[in-house]
C-alpha positions in Angstrom: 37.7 73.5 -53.9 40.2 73.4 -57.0 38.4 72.5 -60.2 38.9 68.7 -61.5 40.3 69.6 -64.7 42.1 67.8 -68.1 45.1 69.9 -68.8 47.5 69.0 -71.4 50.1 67.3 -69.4 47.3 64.5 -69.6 47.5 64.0 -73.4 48.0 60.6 -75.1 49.3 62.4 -78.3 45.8 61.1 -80.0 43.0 63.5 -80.1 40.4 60.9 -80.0 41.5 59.4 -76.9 41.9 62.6 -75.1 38.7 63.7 -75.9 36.9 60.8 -74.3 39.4 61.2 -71.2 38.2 65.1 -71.4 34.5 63.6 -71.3 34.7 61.8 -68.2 37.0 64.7 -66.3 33.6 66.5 -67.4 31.4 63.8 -65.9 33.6 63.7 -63.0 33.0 67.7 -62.8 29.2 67.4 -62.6 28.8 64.7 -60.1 31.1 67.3 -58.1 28.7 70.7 -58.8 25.2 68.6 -59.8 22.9 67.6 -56.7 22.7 64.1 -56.5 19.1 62.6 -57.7 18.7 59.0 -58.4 18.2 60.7 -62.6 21.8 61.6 -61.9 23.3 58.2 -60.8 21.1 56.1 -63.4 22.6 58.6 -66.0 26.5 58.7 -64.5 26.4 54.8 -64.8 25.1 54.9 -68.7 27.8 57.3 -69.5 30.1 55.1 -67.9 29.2 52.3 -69.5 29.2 53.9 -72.6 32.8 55.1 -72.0 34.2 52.0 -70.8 32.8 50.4 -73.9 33.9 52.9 -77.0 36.8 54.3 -74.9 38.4 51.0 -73.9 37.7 49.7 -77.6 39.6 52.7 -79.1 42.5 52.7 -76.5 43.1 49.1 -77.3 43.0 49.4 -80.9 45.6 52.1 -80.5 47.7 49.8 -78.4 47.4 47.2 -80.4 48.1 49.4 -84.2 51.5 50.6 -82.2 52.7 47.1 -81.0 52.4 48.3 -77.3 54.0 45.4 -75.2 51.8 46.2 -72.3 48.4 45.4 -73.9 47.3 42.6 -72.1 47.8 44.3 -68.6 46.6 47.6 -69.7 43.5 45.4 -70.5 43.1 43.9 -67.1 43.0 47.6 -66.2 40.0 48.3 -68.3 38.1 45.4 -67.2 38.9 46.3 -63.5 36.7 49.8 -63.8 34.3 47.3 -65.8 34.2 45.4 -63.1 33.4 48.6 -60.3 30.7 49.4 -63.0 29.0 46.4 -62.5 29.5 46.1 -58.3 27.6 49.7 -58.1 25.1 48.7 -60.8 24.2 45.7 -58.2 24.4 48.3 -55.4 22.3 50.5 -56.6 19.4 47.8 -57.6 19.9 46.7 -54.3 20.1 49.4 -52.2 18.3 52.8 -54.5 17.9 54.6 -51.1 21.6 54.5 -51.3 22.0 57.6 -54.2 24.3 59.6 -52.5 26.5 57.5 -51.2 26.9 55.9 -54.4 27.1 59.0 -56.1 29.6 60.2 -53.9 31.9 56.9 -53.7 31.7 56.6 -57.9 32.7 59.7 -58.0 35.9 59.2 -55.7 36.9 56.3 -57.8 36.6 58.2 -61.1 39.0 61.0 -59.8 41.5 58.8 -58.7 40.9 55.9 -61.1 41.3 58.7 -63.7 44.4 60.7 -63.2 46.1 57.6 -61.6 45.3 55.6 -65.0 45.9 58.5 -67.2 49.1 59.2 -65.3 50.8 55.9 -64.7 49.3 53.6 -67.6 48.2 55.5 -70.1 51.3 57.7 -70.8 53.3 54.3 -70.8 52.2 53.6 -74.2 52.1 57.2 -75.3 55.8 57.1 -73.9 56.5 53.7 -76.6 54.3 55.1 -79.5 56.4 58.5 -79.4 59.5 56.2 -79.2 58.5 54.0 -82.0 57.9 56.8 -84.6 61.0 58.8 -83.4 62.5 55.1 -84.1 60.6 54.6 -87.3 61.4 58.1 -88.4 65.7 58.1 -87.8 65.4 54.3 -89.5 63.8 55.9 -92.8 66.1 59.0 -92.7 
C-alpha cells in the first residue's frame, strides 16, 4: 500500500499552515500502521479537535490578513469536519464496542477530507494570495 504522504505540491506558501496539514497527514499515517485500541481513537479525536481548533483559527486569520473573497465558504468547510468531529464523538459514547469501525471510517474521511480540501480549497486562496502580492509588488515597482 503507497504511503499517505504531504509532498510539496500540497503547500499553501505558509510554513505554519503546512505544518499543521503535515501533522494530520502524520495522524492520518498512524491510524493506517497503529492497531486500533479504544487509547488510539480517544487520542485521534483530541488531536483532531485540537487541529480543527488552532488550524482553522490560523487558516482563517490568513484568509482574512489577504482579503480572500472566499472566507465565508471556506469557513462552512471547517465547521463541516467540526461537525464529523462531533457525529463520531457521539458514536463513539454511544457505541465504544464500535473502535474499529470508527477508527477505520475517521480515518477514510481524513484522507479524502484532506487532500480534497488541501487540493480544491485550500490552494484557492494560496492561488489569490500569490496573485495579490505579485499584484502588490508590479503596483509598487
Amino acid at each position: 500500500m503507497a504511503k499517505f504522504e504531504w509532498d510539496q505540491a500540497l503547500s499553501v506558501g505558509d510554513a505554519a499552515i503546512d505544518a499543521d496539514h503535515q501533522g494530520l497527514f502524520a495522524l492520518v499515517r498512524e491510524l493506517d500502521e497503529t492497531e486500533i485500541t479504544v487509547g488510539l481513537v480517544v487520542r485521534a479525536i483530541n488531536r483532531l479537535e485540537t487541529y480543527a481548533a488552532e488550524h482553522f483559527a490560523r487558516d482563517e486569520v490568513f484568509m482574512r490578513t489577504t482579503g480572500y473573497p472566499g472566507l465565508e465558504a471556506h469557513i462552512k468547510e471547517h465547521q463541516a469536519f467540526v461537525d464529523c468531529i462531533e457525529v463520531v464523538k457521539a458514536t463513539y459514547r454511544r457505541a465504544p464496542e464500535s473502535v474499529f469501525q470508527i477508527g477505520d471510517v475517521v480515518n477514510a474521511h481524513l484522507k479524502e477530507w484532506l487532500v480534497n480540501h488541501i487540493q480544491n480549497s485550500d490552494m484557492k486562496y494560496r492561488d489569490f494570495a500569490v496573485a495579490r502580492k505579485a499584484q502588490a509588488s508590479t503596483s509598487d515597482a
